[in-house]
N, C-alpha and C positions, 0 to 999 in steps of 0.2 A: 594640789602639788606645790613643790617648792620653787620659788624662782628661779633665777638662773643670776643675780648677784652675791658674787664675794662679801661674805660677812667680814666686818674691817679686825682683822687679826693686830696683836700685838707688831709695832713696827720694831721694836725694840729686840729685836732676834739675835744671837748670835750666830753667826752665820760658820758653818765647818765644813770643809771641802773632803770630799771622796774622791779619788781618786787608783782604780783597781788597775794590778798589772797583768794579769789574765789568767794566774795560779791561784785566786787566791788571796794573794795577797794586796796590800792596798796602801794608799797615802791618806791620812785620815788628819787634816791639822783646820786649826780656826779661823778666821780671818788675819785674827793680832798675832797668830803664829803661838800663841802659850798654851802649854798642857793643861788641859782639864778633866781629862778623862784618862785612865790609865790606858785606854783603847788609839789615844795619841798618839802620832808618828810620821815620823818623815819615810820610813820602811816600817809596817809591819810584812814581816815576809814570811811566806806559806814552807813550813819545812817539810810535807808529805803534801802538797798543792793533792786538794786544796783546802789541808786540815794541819791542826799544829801551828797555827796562827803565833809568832812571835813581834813582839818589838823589837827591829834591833837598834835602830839610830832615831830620837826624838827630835834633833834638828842641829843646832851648833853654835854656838855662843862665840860672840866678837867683841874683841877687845883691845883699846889702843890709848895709849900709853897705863895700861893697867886699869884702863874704866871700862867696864861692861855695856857695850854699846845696843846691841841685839842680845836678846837671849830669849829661849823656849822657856824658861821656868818663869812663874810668872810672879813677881814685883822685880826682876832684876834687868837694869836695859832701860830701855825707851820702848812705844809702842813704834809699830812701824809706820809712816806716810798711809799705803796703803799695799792689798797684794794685788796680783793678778792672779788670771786660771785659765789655763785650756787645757785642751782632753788628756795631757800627759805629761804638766809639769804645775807648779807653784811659784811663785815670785813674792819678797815681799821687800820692801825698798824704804830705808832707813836714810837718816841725812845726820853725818858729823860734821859740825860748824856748817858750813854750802856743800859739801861734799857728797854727793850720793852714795849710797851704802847698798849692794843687792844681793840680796841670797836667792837664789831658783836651787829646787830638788825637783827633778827628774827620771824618770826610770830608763835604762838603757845597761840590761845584763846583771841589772841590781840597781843601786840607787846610785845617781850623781848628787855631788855637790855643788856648786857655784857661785864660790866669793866675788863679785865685781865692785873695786875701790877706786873711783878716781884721784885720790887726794896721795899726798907725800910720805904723811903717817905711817909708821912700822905698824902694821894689821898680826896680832895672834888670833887663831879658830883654836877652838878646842872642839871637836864631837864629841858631842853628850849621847849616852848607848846605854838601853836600858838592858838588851839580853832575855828577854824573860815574854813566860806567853800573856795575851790578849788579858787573861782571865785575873792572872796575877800579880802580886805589888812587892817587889826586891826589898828584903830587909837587910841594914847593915851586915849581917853575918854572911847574908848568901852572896855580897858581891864580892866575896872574897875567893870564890868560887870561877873568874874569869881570870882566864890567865892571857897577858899579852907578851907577844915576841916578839922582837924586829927583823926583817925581812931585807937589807937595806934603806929603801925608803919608802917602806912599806911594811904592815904591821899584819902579822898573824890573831886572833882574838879568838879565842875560843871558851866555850861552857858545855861541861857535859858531853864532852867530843866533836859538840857543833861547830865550826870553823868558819868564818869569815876571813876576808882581804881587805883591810884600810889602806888605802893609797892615796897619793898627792904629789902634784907637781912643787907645789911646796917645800919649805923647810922643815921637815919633817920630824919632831923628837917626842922617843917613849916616855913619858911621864903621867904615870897612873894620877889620877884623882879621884877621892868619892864626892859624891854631890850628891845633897837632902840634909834633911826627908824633904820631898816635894810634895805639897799638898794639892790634890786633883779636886776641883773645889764642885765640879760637877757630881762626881762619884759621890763626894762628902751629902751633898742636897743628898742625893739620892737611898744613902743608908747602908751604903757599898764601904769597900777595902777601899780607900783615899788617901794612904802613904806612902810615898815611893822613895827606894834611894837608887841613882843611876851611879856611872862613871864617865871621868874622861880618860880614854886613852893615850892620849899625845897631843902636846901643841904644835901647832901648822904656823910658821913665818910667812906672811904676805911678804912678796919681795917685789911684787908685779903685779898691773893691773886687775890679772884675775889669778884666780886658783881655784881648781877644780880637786876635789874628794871626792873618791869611789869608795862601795860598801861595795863589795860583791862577793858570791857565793857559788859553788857550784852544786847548787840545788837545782836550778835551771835556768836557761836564758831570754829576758823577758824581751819580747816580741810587740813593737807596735802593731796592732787591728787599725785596719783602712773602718773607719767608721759605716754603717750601711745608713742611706735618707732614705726616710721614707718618701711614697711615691703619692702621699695624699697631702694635701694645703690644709692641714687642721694648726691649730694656735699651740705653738713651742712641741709638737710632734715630733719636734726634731729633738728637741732634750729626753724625753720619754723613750726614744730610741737609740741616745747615747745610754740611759742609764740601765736599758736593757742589758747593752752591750756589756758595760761592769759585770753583771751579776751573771755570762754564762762564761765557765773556769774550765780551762786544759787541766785536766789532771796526768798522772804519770801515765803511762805505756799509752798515750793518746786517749783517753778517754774523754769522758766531757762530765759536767755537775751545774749546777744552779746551785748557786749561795743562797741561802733563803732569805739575808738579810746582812750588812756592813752598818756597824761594825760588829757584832757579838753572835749571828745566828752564820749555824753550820748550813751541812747539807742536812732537808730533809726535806721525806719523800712528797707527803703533804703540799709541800709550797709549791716543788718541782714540778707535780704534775697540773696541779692548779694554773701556775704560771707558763705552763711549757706551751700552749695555744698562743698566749700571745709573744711571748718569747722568741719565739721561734718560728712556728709554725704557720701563722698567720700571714710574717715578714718572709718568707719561702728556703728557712733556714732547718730542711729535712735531715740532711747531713746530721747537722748538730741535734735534732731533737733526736732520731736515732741513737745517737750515742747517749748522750740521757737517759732515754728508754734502758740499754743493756746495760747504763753503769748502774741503776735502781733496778731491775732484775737480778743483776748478780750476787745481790746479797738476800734474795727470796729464800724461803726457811722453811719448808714443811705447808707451803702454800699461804704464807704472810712476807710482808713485805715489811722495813723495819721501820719507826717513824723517825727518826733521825739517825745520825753517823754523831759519834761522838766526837766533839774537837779534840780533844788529849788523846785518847789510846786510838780510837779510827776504830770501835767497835762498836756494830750496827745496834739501835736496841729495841725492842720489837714488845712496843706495849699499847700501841693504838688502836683503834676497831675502825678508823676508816680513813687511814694510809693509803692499806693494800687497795679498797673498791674505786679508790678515786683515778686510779689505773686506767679502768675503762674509759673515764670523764680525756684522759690524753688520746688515747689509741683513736680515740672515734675522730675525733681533729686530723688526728695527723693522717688514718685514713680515708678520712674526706677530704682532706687536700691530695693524697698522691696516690688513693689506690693500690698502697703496695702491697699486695696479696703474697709476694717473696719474702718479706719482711717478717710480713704476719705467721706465713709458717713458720717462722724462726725462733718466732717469741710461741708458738703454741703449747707446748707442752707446760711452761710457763703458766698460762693462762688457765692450760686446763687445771694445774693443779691447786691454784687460787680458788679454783671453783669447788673443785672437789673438797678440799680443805671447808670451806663456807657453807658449803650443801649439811655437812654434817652438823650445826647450828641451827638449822632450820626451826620453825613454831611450823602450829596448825594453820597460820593465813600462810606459809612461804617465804614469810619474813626471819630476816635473824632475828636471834638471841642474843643481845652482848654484855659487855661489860661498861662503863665511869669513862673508857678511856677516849672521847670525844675529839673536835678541837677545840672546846671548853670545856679544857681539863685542869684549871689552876683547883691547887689544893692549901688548905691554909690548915694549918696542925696536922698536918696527914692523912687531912678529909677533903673530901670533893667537895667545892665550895659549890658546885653544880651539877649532881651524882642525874647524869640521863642514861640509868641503866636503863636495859630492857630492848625498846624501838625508839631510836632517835628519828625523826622525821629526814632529815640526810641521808643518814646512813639505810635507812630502808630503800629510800629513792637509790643512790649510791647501788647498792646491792641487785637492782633491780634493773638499774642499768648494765653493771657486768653481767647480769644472765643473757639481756635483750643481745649485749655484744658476743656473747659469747655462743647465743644460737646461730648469729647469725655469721661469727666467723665458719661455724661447723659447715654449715650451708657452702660459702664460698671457698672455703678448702676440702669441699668433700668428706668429711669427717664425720665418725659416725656418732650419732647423738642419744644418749640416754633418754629415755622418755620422762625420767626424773625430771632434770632441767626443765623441758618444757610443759611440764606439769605445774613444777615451781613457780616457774616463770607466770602460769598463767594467774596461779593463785595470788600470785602475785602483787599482779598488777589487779586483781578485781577487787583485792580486801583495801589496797592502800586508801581510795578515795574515802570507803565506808568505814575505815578504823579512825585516820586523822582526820578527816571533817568535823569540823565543831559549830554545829549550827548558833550556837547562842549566842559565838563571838563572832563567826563570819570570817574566819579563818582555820591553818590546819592547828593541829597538838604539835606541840615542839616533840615532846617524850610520853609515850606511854610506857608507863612502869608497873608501880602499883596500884595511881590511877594514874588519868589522863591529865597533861598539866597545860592547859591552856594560855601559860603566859607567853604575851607576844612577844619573839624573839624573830631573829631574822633567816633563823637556818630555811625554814619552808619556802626561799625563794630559791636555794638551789633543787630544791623538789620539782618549783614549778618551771626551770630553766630549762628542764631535760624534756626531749621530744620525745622519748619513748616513753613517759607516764600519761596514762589516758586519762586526763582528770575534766571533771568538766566548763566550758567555757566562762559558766556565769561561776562559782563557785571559785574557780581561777581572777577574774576579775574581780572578785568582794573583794579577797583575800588581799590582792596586789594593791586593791585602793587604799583597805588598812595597813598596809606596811608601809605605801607612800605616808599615809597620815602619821601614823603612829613612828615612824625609824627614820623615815629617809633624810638625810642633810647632803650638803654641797658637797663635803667631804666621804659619805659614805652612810655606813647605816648603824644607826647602835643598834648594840648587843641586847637591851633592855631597851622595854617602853618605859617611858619618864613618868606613865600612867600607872605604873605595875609597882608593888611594893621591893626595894631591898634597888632603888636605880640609885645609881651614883653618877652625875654626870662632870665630875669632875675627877681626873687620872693625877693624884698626887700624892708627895707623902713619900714616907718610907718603902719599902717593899712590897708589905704587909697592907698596907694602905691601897698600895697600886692593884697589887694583884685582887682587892677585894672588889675594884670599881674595871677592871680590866675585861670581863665579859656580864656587866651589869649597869651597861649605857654605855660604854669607851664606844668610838666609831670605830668601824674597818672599811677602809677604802674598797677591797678587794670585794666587798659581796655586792659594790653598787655595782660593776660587772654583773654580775648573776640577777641583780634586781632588771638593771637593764634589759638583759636577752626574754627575762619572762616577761616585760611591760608590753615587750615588742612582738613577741611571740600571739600575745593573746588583746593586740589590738590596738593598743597605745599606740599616742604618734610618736617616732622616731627621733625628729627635731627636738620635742617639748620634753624627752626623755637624756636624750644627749645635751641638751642646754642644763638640765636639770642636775642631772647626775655627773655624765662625763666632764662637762669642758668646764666646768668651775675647778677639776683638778687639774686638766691640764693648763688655765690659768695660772692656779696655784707654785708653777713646777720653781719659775723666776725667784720667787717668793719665800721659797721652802729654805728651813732651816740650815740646808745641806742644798744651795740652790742647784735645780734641775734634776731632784730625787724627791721621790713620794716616801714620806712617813708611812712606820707602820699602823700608828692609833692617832683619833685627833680625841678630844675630851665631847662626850655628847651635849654638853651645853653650850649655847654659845658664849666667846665667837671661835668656841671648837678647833683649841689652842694643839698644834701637832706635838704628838713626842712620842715613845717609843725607837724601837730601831730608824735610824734615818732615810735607809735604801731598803725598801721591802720588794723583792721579786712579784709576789702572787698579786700585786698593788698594781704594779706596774706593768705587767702581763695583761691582767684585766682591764685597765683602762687602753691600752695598744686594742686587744683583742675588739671590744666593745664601739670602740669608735671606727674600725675598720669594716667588723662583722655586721653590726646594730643598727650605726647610723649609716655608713658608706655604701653598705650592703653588699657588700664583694667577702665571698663566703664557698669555701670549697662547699662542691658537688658530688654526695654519693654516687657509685654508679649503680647500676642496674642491680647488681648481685647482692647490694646491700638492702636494696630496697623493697624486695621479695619477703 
């Protein structure tokens, strides 16, 4: 097995702060306060919370006697001294001649401003506003498209009928500007849209000490969360459950969502249900996982579930094969923490039609039938760069679990049961061990297809994580030893053994580049979770597993790129450099979940009804 030291990462990080308002929406800026990414901003703000992601203000440029002292665009200005952070503002503190210089942005009903000058100096601000979504980059033409009006002293702005409110205590005057192109030098690496042009609105007169700028909207009004600690003494615990907290979003008419990731991933179903044990449900946040649960039910289709919400239109789109099953993988949590058999009635009908819907898939073992559409589903020319038609090893487990769950809800609400189902079920579960066993390797088959494909991959440890697969003990522990040998790292597990042809253990490059090395050694934090529970399940030590897997991440958190958020990929080689999205849900669920369930050992209790 793997130690339990920190491999020495690049120190040379640039560090960017997250910061979510509870829609949705979020503060996304660097340490040196400059745009790098068009995902930058002092407000992106959720116009259908918690979808419709926009930029509207990138931060504010200062200026005195006509010299640009601070600014977000980056060669113009000076850098700043340094910033600060706490859970719901930004600071970053400049110096003209001795004179301290501080900007803080804020959230409080929309974004604050906060100019602090102690010096003499006439201070103009301009707000720099970019207007436009997460996804996209403002050409000269479109920002012609923003119309501002003066309100008094206070400015109307609007695009596309969207309307904001600029205000200041300030000396307030409309004088449009455009500003650009901005080059997003990040985006640029990356092979993305990296030109921007924004505007200023109006320049701000400092007359006084301080002056404050509001952006607000009446989209909704953003609400400080009392932070929840955890009640365990594990290493930065406490940041693992601030960053929870970001990622669960009030949506409209009270609902609730799980962002699957800040800055660029929506809602989807996959994460949500993934990450909703440790989310939520673990920390005794039933309430909230509930509402989760119906607001990913309400868009169920003919007995599928959609694999994401689209960010632009908010239309579900329903092309995955193990979405819907991962379902089960939530309910059984959340009904092993609270027993709620009222609940459960409520989702049934639900349930049963998920089943029904999948029954009709069926082979001659019991297992489905499917399609390409995996969670290794990147496509490169309009091909599966990883086609696991047919049985994915998951997704069978997956499949097999919604039966186990779904006899046994029949049981505890009385319901009467097709003898189908528990036919299926049985075939089930007796062909799974005898079809993916691969004796020669000593673990299971990722995919059978057309044949069996035995390269080592790391899906068959959520096979082995689930308590209703009777697999057997020794065959369970080969398997688990070669995924320690073969996948496991500090950071997580690759995708690919480094032994197997077509690894890339390096995530770099253009798009095209990324997505070809992105499930062909990239790590995911999220499955050392699942490696966890099966280590632990079938005998491993606890300690040797949690030193191993868990706590080199939650080391990590200080560290991280976006300190006190888990990345969603590190690079399979080392010293297994982070990047991908910078806040991943299903990451950070599962190391909560795992350190609490695995090592702590405190783990809801079926009761009696379930256990029959």
């Amino acid at each position: 097995m793997i130690g339990s030291d920190l491999p020495q990462l690049d120190e040379v990080v640039e560090k960017e702060w997250i910061i979510a308002d509870g829609y949705g929406g979020f503060l996304f800026l660097p340490s040196d306060g400059k745009l790098k990414r068009k995902y930058h901003g002092a407000w992106i703000c959720s116009l259908s919370p918690p979808f419709r992601r926009h930029v509207i203000i990138s931060g504010v440029q200062i200026k005195i006697y006509d010299e640009i002292i601070a600014s977000p665009i980056d060669g113009e200005g000076v850098l700043p001294i340094y910033c600060t952070v706490n859970s719901d503002s930004i600071s970053f503190l400049y110096k003209y001649e001795e004179n301290p210089l501080r900007i803080k942005y804020y959230f409080d009903k929309g974004v604050n401003v906060v100019v602090d000058y102690k010096g003499n100096e006439e201070v103009e601000i301009l707000p720099i506003l970019a207007m436009r979504h997460i996804y996209e980059v403002n050409n000269e033409k479109s920002i012609s498209e923003i119309e501002v009006n003066e309100l008094g002293n206070s400015l109307s702005i609007k695009r596309k009928g969207r309307a904001f409110q600029l205000s200041s205590n300030g000396e307030l005057r409309a004088q449009f500007n455009k500003i650009g192109p901005i080059r997003f030098r990040l985006d640029e690496e990356r092979g993305e849209d990296h030109v921007d042009f924004q505007f200023s609105p109006c320049s701000i007169k400092m007359r006084s000490e301080k002056v404050l700028i509001s952006i607000k909207s009446d989209i909704y009004e953003v609400k400080k969360q009392q932070p929840q600690k955890p009640s365990y003494n594990l290493p930065n615990l406490d940041l693992l459950y601030r960053a929870a907290d970001q990622l669960i979003i009030r949506g409209v008419y009270g609902k609730r969502f799980i962002i699957a990731g800040y800055p660029w991933f929506t809602v989807w179903t996959r994460d949500s249900l993934i990450a909703m044990p440790g989310l939520l449900i673990v920390r005794g946040r039933f309430k909230d996982a509930r509402g989760v649960l119906l607001s990913i039910l309400k868009y169920e289709r003919d007995g599928v579930l959609p694999e994401f919400i689209d960010e632009i239109n908010e239309k579900p789109i329903y092309t995955s094969v193990d979405s819907t099953l991962w379902l089960a993988h939530a309910l059984k949590y959340y009904l092993a923490y609270t027993n709620d058999t009222d609940f459960l009635e409520k989702l049934f009908p639900k349930l049963k039609a998920i089943v029904d819907r999948h029954l009709t898939s069926i082979n001659e073992y019991g297992l489905l039938e499917h399609g390409p559409w995996t969670w290794m589903d990147v496509k490169i020319d309009d091909n599966f760069l990883i086609d696991r038609s047919r049985m994915a090893v998951e997704v069978e487990a997956l499949w097999i679990s919604l039966l186990d769950l779904y006899v046994k809800t029949c049981k505890a609400l009385s319901k009467s049961l097709n003898d189908e189902v528990t036919n299926t079920l049985g075939r089930a579960k007796r062909s799974f061990e005898d079809l993916f066993w691969c004796e020669e390797k000593g673990w299971f088959y990722d995919h059978i297809g057309e044949v069996k494909d035995s390269v080592m991959r790391p899906n068959q440890v959520i096979a082995l994580a689930m308590d209703c697969l009777e697999i057997s003990p020794e065959k369970a522990k080969l398997a688990l030893t070669n995924i320690w040998k073969e996948l496991a790292t500090p950071f997580g597990l690759r995708s690919l053994s480094p032994r197997e042809g077509g690894y890339i253990g390096r995530y770099r490059g253009d798009i095209r580049s990324r997505d070809l090395a992105y499930h062909n050694g990239t790590v995911w934090p999220w499955l050392s979770g699942f490696l966890s529970k099966a280590s632990v399940r079938y005998g491993f030590n606890s300690r040797a597993v949690f030193n191993s897997l868990i706590l080199p991440l939650l080391l990590y958190l200080p560290r991280a790129p976006s300190p006190g958020c888990l990345n969603e990929i590190f690079d399979g080689d080392p010293p297994h450099r982070p990047d991908g999205c910078l806040l991943q849900a299903w990451n950070v669920g599962e190391v909560i979940r795992s350190s609490i369930e695995d090592y702590i050992g405190k783990r809801g209790e079926f009761s009696e009804i379930w256990l029959t």
